[in-house]
LUMBA-851733 format. One record per residue (C-alpha): residue in one letter; y, x, z. Coordinates in steps of 0.2 Angstrom, whole numbers, plus 2048, in hexadecimal, padded with zeros to 3 digits. Layout:
BEGIN
<dofi A&yy Y&xx X&zz Z>
...
END
This chain:
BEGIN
<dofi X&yy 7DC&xx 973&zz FC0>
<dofi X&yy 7E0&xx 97B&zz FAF>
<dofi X&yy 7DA&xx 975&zz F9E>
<dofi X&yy 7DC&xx 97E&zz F8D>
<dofi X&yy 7DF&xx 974&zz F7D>
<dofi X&yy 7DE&xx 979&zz F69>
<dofi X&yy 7E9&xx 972&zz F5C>
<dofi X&yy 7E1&xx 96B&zz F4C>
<dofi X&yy 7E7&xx 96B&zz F3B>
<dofi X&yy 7FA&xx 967&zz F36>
<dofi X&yy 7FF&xx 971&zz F46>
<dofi X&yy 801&xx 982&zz F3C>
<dofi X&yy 812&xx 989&zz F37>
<dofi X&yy 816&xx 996&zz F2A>
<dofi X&yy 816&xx 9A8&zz F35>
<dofi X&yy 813&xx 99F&zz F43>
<dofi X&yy 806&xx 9AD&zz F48>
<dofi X&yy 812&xx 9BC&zz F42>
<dofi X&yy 817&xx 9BD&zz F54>
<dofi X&yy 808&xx 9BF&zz F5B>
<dofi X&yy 801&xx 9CB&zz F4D>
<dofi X&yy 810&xx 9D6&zz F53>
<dofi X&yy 80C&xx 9D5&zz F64>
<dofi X&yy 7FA&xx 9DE&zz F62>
<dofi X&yy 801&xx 9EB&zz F55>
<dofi X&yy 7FE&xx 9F7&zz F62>
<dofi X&yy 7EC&xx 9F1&zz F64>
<dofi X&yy 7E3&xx 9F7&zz F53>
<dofi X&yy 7D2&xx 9EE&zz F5A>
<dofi X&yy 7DB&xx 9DD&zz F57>
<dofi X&yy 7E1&xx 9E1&zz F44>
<dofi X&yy 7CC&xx 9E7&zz F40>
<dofi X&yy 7C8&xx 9D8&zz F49>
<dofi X&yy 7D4&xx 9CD&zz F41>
<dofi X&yy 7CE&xx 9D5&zz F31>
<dofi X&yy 7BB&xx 9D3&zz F36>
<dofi X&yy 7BD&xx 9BE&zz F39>
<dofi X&yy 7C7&xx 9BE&zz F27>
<dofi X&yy 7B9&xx 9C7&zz F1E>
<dofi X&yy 7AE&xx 9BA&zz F25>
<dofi X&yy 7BA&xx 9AD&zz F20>
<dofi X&yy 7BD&xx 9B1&zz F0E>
<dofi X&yy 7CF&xx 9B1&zz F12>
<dofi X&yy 7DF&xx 9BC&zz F17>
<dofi X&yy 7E2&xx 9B4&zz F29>
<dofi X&yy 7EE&xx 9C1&zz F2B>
<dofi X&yy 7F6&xx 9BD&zz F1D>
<dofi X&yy 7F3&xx 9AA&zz F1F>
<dofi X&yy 7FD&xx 9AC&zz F32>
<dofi X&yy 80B&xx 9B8&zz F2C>
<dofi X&yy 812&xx 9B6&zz F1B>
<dofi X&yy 809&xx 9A7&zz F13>
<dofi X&yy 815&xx 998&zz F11>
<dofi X&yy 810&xx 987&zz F15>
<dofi X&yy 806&xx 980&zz F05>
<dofi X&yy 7FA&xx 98E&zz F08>
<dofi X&yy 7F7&xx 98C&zz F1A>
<dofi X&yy 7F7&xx 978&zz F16>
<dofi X&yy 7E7&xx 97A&zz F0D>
<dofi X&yy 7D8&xx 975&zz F16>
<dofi X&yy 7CD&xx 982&zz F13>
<dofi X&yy 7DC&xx 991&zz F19>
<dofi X&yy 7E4&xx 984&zz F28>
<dofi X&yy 7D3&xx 983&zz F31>
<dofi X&yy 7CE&xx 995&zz F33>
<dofi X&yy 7E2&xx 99A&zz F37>
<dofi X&yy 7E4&xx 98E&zz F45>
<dofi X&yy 7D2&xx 996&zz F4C>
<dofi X&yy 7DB&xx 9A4&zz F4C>
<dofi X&yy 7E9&xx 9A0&zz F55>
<dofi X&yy 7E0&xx 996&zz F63>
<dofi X&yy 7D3&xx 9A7&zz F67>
<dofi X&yy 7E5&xx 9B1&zz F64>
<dofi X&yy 7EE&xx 9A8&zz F72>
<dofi X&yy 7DF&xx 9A7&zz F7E>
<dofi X&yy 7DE&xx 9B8&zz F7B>
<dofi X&yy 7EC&xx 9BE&zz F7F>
<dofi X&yy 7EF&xx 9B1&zz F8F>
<dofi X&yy 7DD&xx 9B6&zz F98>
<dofi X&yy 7D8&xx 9C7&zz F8F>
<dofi X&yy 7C5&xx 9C0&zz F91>
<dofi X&yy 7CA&xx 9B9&zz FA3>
<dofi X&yy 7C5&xx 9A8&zz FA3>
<dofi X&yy 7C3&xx 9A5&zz FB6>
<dofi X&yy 7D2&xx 99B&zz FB7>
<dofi X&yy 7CE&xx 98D&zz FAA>
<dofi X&yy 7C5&xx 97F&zz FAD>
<dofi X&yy 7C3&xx 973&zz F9E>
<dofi X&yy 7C7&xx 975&zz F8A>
<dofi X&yy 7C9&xx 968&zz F7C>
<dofi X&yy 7CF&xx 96C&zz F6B>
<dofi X&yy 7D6&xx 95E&zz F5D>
<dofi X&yy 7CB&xx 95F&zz F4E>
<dofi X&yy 7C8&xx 96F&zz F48>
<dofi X&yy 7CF&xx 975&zz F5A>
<dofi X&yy 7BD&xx 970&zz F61>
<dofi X&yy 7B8&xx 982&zz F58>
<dofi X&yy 7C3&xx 98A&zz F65>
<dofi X&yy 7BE&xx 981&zz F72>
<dofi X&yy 7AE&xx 984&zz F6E>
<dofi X&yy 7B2&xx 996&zz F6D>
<dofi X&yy 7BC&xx 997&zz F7E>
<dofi X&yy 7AC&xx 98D&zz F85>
<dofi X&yy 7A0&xx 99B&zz F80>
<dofi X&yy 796&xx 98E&zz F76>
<dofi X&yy 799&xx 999&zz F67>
<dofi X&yy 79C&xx 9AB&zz F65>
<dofi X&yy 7AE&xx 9AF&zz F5B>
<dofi X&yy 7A4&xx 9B5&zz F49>
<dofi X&yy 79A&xx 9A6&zz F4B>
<dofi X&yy 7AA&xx 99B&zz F4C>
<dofi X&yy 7B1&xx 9A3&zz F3C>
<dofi X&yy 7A4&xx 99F&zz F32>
<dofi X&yy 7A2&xx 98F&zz F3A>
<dofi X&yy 7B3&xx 989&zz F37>
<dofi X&yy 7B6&xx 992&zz F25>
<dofi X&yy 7A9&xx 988&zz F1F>
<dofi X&yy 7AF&xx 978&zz F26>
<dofi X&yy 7C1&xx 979&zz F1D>
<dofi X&yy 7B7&xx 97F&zz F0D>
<dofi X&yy 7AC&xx 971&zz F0C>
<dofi X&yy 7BA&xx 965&zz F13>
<dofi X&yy 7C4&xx 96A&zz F06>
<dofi X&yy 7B5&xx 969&zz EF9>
<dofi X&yy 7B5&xx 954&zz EFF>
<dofi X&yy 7C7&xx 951&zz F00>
<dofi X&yy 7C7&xx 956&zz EEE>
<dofi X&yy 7B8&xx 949&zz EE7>
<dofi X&yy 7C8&xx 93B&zz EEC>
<dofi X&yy 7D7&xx 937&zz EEB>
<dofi X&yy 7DA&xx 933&zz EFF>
<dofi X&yy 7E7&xx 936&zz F0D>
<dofi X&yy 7ED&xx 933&zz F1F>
<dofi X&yy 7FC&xx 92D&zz F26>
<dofi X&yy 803&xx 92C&zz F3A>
<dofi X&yy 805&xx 91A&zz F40>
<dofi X&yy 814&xx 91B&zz F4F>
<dofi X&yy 813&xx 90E&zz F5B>
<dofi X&yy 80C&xx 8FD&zz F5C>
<dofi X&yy 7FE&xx 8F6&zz F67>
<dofi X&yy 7EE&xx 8FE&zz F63>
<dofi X&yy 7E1&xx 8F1&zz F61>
<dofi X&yy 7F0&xx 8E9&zz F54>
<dofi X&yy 7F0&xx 8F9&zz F4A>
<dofi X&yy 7DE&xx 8FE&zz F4B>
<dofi X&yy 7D9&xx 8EB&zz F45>
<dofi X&yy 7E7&xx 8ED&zz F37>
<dofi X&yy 7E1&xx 8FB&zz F30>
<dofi X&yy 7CE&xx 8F7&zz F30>
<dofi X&yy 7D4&xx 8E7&zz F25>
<dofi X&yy 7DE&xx 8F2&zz F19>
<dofi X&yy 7CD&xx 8FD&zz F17>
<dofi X&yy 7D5&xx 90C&zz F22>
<dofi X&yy 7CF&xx 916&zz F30>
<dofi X&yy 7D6&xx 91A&zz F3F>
<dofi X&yy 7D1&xx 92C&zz F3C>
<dofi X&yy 7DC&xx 934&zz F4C>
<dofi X&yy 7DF&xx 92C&zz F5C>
<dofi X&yy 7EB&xx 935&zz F64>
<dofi X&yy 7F0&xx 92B&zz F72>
<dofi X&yy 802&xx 927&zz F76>
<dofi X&yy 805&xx 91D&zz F66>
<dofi X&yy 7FF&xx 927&zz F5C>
<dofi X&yy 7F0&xx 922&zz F4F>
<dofi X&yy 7ED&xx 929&zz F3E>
<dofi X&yy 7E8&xx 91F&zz F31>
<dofi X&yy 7DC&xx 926&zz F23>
<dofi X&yy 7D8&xx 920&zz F14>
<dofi X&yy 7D9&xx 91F&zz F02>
<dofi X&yy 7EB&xx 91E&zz EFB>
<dofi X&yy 7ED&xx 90E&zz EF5>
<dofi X&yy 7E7&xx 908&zz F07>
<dofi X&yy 7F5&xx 913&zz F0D>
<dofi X&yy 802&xx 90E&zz F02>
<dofi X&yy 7FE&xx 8FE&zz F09>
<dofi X&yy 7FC&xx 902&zz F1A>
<dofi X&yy 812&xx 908&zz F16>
<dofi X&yy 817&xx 8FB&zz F0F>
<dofi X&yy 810&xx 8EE&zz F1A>
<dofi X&yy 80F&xx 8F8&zz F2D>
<dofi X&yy 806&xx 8F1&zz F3D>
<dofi X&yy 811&xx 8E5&zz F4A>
<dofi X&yy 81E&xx 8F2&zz F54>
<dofi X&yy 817&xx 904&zz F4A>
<dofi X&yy 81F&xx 90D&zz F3D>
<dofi X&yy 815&xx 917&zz F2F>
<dofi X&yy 816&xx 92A&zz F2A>
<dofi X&yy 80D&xx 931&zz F1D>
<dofi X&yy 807&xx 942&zz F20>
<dofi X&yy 804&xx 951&zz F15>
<dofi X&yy 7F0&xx 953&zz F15>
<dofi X&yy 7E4&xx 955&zz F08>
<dofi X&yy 7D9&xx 948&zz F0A>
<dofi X&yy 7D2&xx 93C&zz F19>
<dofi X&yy 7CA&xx 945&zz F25>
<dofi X&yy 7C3&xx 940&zz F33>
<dofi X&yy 7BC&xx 930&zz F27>
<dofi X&yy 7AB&xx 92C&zz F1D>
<dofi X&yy 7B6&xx 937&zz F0E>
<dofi X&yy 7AE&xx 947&zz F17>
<dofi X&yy 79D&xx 941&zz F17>
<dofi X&yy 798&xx 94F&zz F07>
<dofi X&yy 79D&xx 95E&zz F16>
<dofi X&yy 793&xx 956&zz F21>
<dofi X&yy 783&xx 95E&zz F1C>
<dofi X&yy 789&xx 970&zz F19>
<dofi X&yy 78F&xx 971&zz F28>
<dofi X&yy 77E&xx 96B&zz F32>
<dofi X&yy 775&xx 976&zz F28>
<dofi X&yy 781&xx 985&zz F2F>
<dofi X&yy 781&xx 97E&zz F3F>
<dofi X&yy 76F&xx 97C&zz F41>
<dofi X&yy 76D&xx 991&zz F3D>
<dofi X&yy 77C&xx 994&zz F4C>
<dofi X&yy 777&xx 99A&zz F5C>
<dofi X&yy 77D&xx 98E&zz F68>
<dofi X&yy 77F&xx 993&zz F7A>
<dofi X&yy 784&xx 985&zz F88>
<dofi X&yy 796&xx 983&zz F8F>
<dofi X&yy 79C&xx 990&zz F9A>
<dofi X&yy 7A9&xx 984&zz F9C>
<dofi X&yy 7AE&xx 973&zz F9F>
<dofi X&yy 7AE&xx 96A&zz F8C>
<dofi X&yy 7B6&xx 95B&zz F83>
<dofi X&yy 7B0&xx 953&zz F75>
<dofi X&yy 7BC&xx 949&zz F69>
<dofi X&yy 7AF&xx 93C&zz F65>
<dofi X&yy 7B2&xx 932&zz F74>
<dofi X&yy 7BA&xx 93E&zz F80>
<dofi X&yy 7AA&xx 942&zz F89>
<dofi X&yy 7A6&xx 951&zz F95>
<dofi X&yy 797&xx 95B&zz F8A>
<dofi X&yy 78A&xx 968&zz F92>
<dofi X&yy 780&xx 96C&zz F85>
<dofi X&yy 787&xx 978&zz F78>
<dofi X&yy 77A&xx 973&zz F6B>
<dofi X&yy 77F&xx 962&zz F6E>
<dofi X&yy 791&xx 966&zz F6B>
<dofi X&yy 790&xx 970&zz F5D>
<dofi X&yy 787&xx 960&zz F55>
<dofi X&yy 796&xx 956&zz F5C>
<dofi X&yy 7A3&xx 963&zz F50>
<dofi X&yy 797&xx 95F&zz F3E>
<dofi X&yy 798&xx 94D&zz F42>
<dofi X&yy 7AB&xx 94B&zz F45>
<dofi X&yy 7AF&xx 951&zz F35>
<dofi X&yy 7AC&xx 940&zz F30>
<dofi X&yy 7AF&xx 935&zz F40>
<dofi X&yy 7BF&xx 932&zz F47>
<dofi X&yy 7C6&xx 93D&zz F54>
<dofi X&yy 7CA&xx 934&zz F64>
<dofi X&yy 7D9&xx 940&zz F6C>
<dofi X&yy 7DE&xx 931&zz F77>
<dofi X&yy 7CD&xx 932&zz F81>
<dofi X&yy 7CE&xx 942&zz F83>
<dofi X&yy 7DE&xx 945&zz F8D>
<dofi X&yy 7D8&xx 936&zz F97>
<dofi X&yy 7C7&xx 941&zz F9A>
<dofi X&yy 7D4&xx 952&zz FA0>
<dofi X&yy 7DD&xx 942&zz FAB>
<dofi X&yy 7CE&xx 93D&zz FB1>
<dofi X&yy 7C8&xx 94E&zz FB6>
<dofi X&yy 7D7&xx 951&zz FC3>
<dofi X&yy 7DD&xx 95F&zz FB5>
<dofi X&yy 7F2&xx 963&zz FBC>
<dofi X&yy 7F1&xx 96F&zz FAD>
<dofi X&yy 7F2&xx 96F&zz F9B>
<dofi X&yy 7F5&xx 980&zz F8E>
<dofi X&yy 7F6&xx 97F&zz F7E>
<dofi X&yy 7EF&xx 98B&zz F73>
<dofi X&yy 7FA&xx 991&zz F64>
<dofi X&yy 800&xx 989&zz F59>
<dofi X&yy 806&xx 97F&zz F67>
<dofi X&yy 810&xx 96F&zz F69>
<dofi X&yy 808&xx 95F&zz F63>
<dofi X&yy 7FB&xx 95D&zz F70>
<dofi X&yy 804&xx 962&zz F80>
<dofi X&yy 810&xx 955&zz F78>
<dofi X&yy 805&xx 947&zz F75>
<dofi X&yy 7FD&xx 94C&zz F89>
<dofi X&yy 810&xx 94A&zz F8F>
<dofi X&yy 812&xx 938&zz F88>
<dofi X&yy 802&xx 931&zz F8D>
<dofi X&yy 7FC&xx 93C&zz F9E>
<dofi X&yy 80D&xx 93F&zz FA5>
<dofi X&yy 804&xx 944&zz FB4>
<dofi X&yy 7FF&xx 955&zz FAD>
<dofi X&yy 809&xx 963&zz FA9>
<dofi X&yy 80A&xx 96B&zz F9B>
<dofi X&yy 80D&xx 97C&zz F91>
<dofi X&yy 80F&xx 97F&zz F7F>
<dofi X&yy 808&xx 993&zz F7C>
<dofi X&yy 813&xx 997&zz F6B>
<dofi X&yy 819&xx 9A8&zz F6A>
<dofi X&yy 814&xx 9B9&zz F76>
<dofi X&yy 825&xx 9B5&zz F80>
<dofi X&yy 81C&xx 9A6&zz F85>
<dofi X&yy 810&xx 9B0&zz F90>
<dofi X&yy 816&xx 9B5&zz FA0>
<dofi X&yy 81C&xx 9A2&zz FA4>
<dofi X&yy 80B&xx 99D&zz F9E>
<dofi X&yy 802&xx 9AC&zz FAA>
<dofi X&yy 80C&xx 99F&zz FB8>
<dofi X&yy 809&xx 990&zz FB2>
<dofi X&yy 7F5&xx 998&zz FB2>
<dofi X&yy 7F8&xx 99F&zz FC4>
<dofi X&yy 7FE&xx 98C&zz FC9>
<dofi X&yy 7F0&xx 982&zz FC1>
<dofi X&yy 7E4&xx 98B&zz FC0>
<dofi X&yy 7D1&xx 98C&zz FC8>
<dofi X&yy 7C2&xx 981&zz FC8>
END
């Protein structure tokens, strides 16, 4: 049983999509439709995957529509529209956009405008105060989770196999370092603001009002939302889910207990690839994985598709 996944923001690399742009230089539909989404966008997303460095693909309002990108790119190269072999999705964060997409839940221009807005107006509130995020490594969670509601911090990202990411503002995080929870260690991590907190609130109501005037279709595919890793059938519904996480925490951990829990042998995930399959390794051994980076990647992932795959 397969399952496709999509990165969320902090998984994107400078030229990390040069290889696939080179890859469907002999298609000129892709570089019209590539240019198509970024006219939408308001942004180079060719340029953003190819020769941009890495503070301009950090900022918000460019990451978000760039990592779209490179989830539909992947999927579109693995399955060319045949989508007969997968059986669930989930995307991290902003990777719900793909998934969505994958699901048929939204149409591809839909999902560009959709997810250009949400790093414009996420950037808009990241910029009203001074706020951050930093990784917490290890510990038990009910100790972390309880030591970082007392310092005024929000366990922002659950990501499962020790992995939680504290939000907050950055006196609460220079706190959170100096005094870490029992048996975790504390990284700081280069984001613009607390995402995934009550700091996003001000996108919020943007993004309903766009998503209220999108077309919703039900999910041709199976669908997993990160608010608490549950199975959704109703596109509207999870379109709704994707406005309200931008400020409610993303629960990654329950979601790969959800693939578990579904009998899924099978993960891919969509480019740019690595952090999830590796947070599924560490905490569903059980299921193989396969990190889809580069076009060389494809005909091992066409096998690892011919072996998992089906409903």
């Amino acid at each position: 049983m397969l399952a496709i996944v999509a990165p969320g923001q902090g998984s994107q690399t400078p030229g990390f999509l040069t290889p696939w742009i080179e890859h469907f230089a002999h298609v000129p539909q892709i570089a019209q439709m590539v240019q198509h989404w970024s006219d939408i966008c308001g942004v180079d997303l060719n340029h953003l995957g190819t020769t941009a460095d890495a503070d301009e693909i950090r900022d918000t309002a460019n990451a978000q529509p760039l990592l779209l990108l490179g989830a539909l790119t992947g999927a579109g190269a693995l399955f060319a529209g045949n989508d007969e072999a997968i059986a669930v999705v989930a995307g991290h964060s902003v990777g719900e956009i793909a998934a969505a997409t994958f699901a048929k839940i939204l149409n591809a221009d839909d999902a560009f405008a959709l997810v250009s807005a949400r790093g414009r107006e996420m950037a808009k509130a990241a910029a009203v105060t001074k706020t951050g995020m930093s990784a917490v490594l290890g510990g038990d969670r009910e100790v972390v989770v309880n030591h970082l509601h007392s310092l005024s911090l929000t366990p922002a990202n659950e990501n499962g196999a020790g992995q939680i990411v504290a939000a907050g503002s950055l006196e609460a995080l220079a706190a959170l370092s100096e005094n870490s929870p029992e048996g975790a260690r504390v990284r700081p991590l280069q984001v613009a603001g607390a995402f995934h907190t009550e700091a996003m609130a001000p996108a919020v109501p943007v993004l309903a009002e766009l998503a209220a005037k999108t077309e919703a279709n039900n999910p041709a595919l199976r669908i997993i939302s990160n608010k608490e890793g549950a199975e959704v059938t109703s596109g509207r519904e999870f379109l709704d889910r994707i406005v309200g996480q931008i400020a409610g925490p993303v629960r990654w951990d329950l979601c790969m207990d959800t693939l578990a829990s579904m009998g899924v042998t099978g993960v891919i995930e969509m480019p740019p690839a690595g952090t999830l399959v590796g947070l599924i390794k560490r905490a569903h051994p059980e299921i193989e994985t396969f990190a889809l980076k580069s076009p060389e990647d494809l005909d091992a992932a066409r096998e690892f598709v011919a072996k998992h795959g089906g409903k």
